[in-house]
C-alpha positions as CSV (number, residue, x, y, z in Angstrom):
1,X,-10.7,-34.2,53.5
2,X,-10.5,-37.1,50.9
3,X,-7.2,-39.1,50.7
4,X,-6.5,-40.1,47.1
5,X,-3.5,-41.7,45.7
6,X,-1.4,-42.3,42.1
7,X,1.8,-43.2,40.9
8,X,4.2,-40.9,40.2
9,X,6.7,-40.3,37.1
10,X,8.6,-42.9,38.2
11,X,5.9,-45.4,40.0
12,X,6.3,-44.1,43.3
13,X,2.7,-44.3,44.6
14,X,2.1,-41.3,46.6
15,X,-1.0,-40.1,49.0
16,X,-2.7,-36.9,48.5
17,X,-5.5,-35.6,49.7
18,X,-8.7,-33.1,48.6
19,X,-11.1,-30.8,50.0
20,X,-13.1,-27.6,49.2
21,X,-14.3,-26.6,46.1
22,X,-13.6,-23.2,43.8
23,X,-9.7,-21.9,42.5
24,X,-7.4,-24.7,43.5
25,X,-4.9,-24.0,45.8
26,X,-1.8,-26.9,45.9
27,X,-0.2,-26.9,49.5
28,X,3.7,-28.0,49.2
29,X,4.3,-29.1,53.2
30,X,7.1,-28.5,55.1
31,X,9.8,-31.6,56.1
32,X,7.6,-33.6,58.4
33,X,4.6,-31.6,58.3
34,X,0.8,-32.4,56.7
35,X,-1.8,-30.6,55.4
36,X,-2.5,-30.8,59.2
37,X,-0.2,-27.2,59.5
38,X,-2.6,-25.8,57.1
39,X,-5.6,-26.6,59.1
40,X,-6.7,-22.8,59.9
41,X,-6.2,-21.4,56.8
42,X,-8.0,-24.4,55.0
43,X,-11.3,-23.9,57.1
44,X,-11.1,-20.2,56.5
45,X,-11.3,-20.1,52.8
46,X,-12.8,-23.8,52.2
47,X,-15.8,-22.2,50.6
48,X,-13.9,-20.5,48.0
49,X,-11.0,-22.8,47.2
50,X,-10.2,-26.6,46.6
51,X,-7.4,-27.8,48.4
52,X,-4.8,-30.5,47.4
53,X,-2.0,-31.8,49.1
54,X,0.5,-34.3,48.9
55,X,2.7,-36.7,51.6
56,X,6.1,-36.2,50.1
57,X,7.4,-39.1,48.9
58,X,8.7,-41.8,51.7
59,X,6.3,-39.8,54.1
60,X,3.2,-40.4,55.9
61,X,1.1,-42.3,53.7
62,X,3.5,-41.8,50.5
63,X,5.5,-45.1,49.7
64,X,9.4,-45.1,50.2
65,X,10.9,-44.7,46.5
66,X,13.0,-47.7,45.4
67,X,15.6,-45.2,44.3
68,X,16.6,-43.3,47.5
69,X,18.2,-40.3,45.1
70,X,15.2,-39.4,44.3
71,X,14.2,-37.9,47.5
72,X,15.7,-34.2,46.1
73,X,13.4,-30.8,45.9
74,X,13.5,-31.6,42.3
75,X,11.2,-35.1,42.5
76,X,9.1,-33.5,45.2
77,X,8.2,-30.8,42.4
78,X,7.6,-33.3,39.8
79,X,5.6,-35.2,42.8
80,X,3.4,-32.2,42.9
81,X,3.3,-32.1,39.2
82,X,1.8,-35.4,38.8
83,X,-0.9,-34.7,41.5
84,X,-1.8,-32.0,40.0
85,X,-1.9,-34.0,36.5
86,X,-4.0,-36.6,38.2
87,X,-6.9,-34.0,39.4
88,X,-6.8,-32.4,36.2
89,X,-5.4,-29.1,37.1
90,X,-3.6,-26.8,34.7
91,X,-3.0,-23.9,36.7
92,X,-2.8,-23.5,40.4
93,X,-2.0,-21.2,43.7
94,X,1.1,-22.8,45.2
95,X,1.3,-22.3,49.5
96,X,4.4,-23.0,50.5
97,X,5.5,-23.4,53.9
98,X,9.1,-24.1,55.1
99,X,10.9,-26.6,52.8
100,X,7.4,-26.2,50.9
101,X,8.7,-22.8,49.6
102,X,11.5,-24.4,48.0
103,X,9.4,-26.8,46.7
104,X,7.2,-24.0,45.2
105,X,9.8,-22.6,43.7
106,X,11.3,-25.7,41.7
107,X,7.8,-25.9,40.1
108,X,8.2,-22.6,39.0
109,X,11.6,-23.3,37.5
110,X,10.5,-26.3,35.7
111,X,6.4,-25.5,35.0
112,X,5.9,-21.9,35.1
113,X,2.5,-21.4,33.2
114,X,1.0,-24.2,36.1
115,X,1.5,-21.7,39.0
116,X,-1.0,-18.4,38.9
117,X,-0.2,-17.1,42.5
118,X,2.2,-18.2,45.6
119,X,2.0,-17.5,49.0
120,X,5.6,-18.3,50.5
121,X,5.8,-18.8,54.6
122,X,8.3,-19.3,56.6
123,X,11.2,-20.3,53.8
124,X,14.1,-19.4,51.9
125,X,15.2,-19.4,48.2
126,X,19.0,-20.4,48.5
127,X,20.5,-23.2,50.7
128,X,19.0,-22.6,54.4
129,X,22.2,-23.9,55.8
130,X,23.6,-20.4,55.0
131,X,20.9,-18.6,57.2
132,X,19.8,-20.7,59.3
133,X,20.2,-18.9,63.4
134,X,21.4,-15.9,61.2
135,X,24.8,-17.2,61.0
136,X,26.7,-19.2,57.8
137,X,28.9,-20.7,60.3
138,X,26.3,-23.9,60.3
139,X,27.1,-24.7,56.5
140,X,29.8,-26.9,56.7
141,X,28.3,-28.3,60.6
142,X,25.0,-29.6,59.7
143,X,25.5,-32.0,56.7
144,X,27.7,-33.9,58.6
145,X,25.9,-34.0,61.6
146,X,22.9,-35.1,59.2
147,X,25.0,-37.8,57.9
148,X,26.0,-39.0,61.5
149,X,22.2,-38.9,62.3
150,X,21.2,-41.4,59.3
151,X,24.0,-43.5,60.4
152,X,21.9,-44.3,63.4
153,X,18.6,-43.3,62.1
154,X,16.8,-46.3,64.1
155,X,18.2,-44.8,67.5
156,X,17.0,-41.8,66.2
157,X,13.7,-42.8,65.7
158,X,12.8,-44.1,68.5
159,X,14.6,-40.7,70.4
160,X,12.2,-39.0,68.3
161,X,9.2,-41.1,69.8
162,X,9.9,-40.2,73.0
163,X,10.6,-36.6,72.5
164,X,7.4,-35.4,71.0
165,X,5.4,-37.0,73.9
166,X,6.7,-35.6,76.2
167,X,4.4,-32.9,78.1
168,X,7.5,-30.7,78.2
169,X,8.7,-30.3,74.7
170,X,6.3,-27.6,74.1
171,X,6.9,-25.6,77.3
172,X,11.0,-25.8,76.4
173,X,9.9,-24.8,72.5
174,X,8.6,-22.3,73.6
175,X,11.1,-20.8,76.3
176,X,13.9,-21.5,73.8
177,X,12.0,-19.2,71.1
178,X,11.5,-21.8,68.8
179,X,7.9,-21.7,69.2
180,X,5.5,-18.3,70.2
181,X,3.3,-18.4,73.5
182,X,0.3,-18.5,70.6
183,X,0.8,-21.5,69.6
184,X,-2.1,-23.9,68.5
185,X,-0.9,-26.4,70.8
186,X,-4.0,-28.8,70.1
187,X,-3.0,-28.4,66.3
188,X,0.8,-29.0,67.2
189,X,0.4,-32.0,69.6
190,X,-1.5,-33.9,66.6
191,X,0.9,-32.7,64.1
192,X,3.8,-34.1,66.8
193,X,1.8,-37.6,67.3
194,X,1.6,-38.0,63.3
195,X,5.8,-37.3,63.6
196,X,6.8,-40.0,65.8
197,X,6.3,-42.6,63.1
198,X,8.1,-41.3,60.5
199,X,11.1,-42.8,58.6
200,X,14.0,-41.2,59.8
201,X,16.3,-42.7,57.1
202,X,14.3,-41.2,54.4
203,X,13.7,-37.9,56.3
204,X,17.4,-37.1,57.1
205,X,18.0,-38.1,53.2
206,X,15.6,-35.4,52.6
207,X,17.3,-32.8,54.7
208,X,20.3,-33.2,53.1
209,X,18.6,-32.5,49.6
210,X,17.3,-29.7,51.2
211,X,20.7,-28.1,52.1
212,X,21.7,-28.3,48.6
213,X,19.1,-26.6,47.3
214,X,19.2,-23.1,45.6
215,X,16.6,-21.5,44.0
216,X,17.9,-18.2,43.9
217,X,18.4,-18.0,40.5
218,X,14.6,-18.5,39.7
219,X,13.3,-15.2,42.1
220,X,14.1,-12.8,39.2
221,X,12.1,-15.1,36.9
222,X,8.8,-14.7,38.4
223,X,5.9,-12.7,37.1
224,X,2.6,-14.4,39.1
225,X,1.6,-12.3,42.2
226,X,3.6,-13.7,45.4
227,X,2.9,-13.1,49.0
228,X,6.0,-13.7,51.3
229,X,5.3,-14.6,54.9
230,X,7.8,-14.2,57.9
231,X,7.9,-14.2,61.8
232,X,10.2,-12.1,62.7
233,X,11.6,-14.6,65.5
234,X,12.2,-17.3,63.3
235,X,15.0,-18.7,64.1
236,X,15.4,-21.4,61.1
237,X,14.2,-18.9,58.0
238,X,15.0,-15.3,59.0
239,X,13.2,-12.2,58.4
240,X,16.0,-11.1,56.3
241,X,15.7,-13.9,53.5
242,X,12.1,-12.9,53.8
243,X,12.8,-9.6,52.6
244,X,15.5,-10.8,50.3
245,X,13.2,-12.7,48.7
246,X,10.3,-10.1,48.1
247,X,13.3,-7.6,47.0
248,X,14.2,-10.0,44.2
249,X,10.3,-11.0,42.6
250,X,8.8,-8.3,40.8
251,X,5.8,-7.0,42.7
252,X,5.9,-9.5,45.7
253,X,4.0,-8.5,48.5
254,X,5.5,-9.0,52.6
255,X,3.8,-10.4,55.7
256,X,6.3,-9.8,59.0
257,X,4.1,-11.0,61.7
258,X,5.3,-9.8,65.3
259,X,6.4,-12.4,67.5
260,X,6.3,-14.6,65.2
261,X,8.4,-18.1,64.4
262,X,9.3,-20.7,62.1
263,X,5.1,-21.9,62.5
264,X,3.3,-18.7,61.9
265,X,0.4,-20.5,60.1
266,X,-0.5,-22.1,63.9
267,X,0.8,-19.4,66.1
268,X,-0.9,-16.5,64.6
269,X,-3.9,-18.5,62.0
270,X,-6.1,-15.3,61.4
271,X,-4.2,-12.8,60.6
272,X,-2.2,-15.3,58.2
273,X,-5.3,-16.7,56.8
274,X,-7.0,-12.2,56.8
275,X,-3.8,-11.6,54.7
276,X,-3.9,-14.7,52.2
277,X,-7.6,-13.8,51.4
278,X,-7.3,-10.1,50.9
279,X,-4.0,-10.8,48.4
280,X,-5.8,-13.4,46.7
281,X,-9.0,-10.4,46.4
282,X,-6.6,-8.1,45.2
283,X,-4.3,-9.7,43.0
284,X,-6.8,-11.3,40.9
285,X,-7.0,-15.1,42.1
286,X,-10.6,-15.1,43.5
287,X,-13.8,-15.8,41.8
């Protein structure tokens, strides 16, 4: 994996990173996540497919912005944009996974003769507050509980420290059903341990932009083959927005994978990477 960087639209300098060679394939992360959650599917089709991924802005190895608006799904697409400006890529595969998806989708909106295929894990269209546990009663909760959060986002941070070293957090994710008994938990400790220095400001100013989001309107717009991946435990994107989704894009393909959760890529890697190959065979996107 090569780690590249560039400036973005507005001079935000942002890391990204390379690897593979064939059709290229742009990975839009989820909140918090790396190209590190992709890990599986990248080895399995490496041969076949270049690879490029971005920190989202403020994240990881991506500098903060020195306007803090600009942390909205909206920059994060035109983030992607510019990456994919700066390899010399015209048309792409989009993966999105979790906030990724509605990432995905906002390029769509803005650049739709850029994206050939999408493969959509684990994510919704509209604003997730409204599904999130299978309720709306969270919608008007969370924001403010965000907002509290940020208030103290330097407690938080070092809360957050703690938390994903702990030996135990995986056992409890895992009895709480926000995580399957097949877990990758190798995979997930080193995507916890890359966490635990994360800005917390910048990342709960993210999450809010993220509740705001809706993409629904851009669903009946699509016409590029779109596979739609859900675990039908996930407790954060349910099954049914899954299958919302797939009823409202022309020809879109669904994935429900049994026992699955919110991390289906690292719980249940084959069979998610089996599927992704033989949609991308089928529907055109494979040399």
């Amino acid at each position: 994996m090569q780690e590249r960087s560039l400036s973005s639209f507005d001079g935000t300098k942002l890391a990204y990173h390379v690897v593979g060679k064939g059709l290229p394939v742009l990975l839009a992360n989820g909140l918090g996540g790396s190209w590190l959650a992709w890990k599986h599917q990248i080895g399995h089709l490496l041969d076949r497919y270049r690879f490029i991924s971005w920190d989202y802005r403020g994240l990881y190895r991506s500098a903060r912005p020195a306007d803090l608006a600009s942390l909205t799904i909206e920059h994060h697409a035109r983030d992607g944009l510019a990456v994919l400006e700066a390899e010399g890529i015209e048309r792409t595969a989009i993966w999105g996974w979790s906030m990724g998806v509605q990432v995905a989708l906002e390029m769509v909106r803005h650049w739709p003769r850029s994206v050939a295929a999408l493969v959509l894990l684990n994510g919704v269209a509209g604003k997730p507050w409204r599904s999130v546990l299978n309720t709306s009663a969270l919608e008007m909760f969370v924001p403010k509980v965000l907002r509290s959060v940020r208030a103290i986002h330097p407690l938080a941070e070092a809360v957050t420290k703690r938390v994903v070293q702990w030996p135990e957090t995986m056992g409890w994710a895992k009895r709480l059903g926000l995580a399957s008994g097949t877990l990758d938990e190798a995979l997930f400790q080193e995507l916890a341990a890359s966490f635990a220095d994360i800005d917390m400001d910048v990342y709960m100013r993210i999450l809010e932009s993220l509740g705001e989001h809706d993409a629904e309107d851009v669903l009946a717009e699509i016409r590029v083959p779109t596979l739609v991946v859900a675990g039908d435990r996930d407790l954060f994107t349910p099954r049914r927005m899954a299958e919302r989704m797939v009823r409202r894009i022309a020809g879109a393909e669904l994935l429900v994978v049994p026992g699955g959760t919110h991390y289906v890529a690292v719980e249940y890697p084959e069979l998610v990477s089996l599927r992704i190959e033989k949609f991308f065979r089928e529907r055109g996107y494979a040399e």
